[in-house]
C-alpha positions as CSV (number, residue, x, y, z in Angstrom):
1,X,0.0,0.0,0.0
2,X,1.4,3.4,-0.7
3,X,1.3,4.9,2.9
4,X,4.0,2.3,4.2
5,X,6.1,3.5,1.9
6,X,5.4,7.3,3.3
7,X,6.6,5.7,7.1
8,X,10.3,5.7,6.8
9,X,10.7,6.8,10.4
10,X,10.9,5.8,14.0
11,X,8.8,9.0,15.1
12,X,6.4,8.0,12.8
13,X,4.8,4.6,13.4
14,X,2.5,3.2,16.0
15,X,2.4,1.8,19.4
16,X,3.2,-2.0,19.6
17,X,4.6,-2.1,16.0
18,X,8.0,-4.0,15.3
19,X,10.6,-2.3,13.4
20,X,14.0,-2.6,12.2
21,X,16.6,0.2,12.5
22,X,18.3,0.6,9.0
23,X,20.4,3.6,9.7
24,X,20.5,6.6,12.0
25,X,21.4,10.1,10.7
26,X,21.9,13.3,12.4
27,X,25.6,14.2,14.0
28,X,28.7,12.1,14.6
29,X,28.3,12.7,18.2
30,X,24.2,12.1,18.4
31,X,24.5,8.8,16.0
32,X,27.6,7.7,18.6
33,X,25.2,8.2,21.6
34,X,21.8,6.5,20.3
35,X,24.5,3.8,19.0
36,X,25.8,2.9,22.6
37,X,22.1,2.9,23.5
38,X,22.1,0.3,21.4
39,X,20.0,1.8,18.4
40,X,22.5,-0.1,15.4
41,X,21.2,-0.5,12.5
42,X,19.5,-4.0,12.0
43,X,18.2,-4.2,15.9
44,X,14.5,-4.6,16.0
45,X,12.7,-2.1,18.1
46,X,9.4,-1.1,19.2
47,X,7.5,1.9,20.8
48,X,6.0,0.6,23.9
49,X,4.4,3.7,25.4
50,X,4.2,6.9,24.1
51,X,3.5,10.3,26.8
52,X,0.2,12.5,27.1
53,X,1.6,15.1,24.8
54,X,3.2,12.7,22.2
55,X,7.2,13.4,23.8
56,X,8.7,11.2,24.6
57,X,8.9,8.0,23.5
58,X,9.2,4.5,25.3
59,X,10.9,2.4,23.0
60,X,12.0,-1.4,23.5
61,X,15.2,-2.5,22.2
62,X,16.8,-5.5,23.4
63,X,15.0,-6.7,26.2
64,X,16.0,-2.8,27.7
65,X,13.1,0.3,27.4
66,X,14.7,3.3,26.5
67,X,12.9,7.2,26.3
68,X,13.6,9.1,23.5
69,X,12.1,12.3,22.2
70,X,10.5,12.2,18.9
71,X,13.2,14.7,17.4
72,X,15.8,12.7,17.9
73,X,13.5,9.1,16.9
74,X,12.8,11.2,13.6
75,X,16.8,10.5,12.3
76,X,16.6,6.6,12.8
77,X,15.5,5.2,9.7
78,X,13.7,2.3,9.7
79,X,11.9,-0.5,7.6
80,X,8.9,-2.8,8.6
């Protein structure tokens, strides 16, 4: 369907939905930190929870929950 294309992402998809991180942009310093978080591309994540006010995000990654705010989850690519 042509609105998964459209949902390239991580701040763009849906609660409970499993993705897979193909690459994250942004600065050598930022891509370095969400990387030690464990955000490489390839690891399977998913938004768990997601606040009142839509920031910030609860995200699963490896058996660990990390928050991130939706700024920063809008330069990790991902696919379905």
């Amino acid at each position: 369907m042509w609105y998964r294309r459209l949902v390239s992402r991580l701040a763009d998809i849906g609660r409970h939905r499993a993705v897979t991180i193909t690459a994250v942009d942004g600065e050598r310093g930022f891509r370095r930190r969400l990387m030690e978080m464990g955000l490489i591309p390839g690891t399977r994540v998913t938004i768990t929870n997601v606040a009142p006010l839509g920031d910030p995000l609860e995200i699963e990654v490896r058996r660990g929950r990390l928050s991130i705010r939706r700024l920063e989850a809008a330069h990790i690519r991902i696919k379905r």
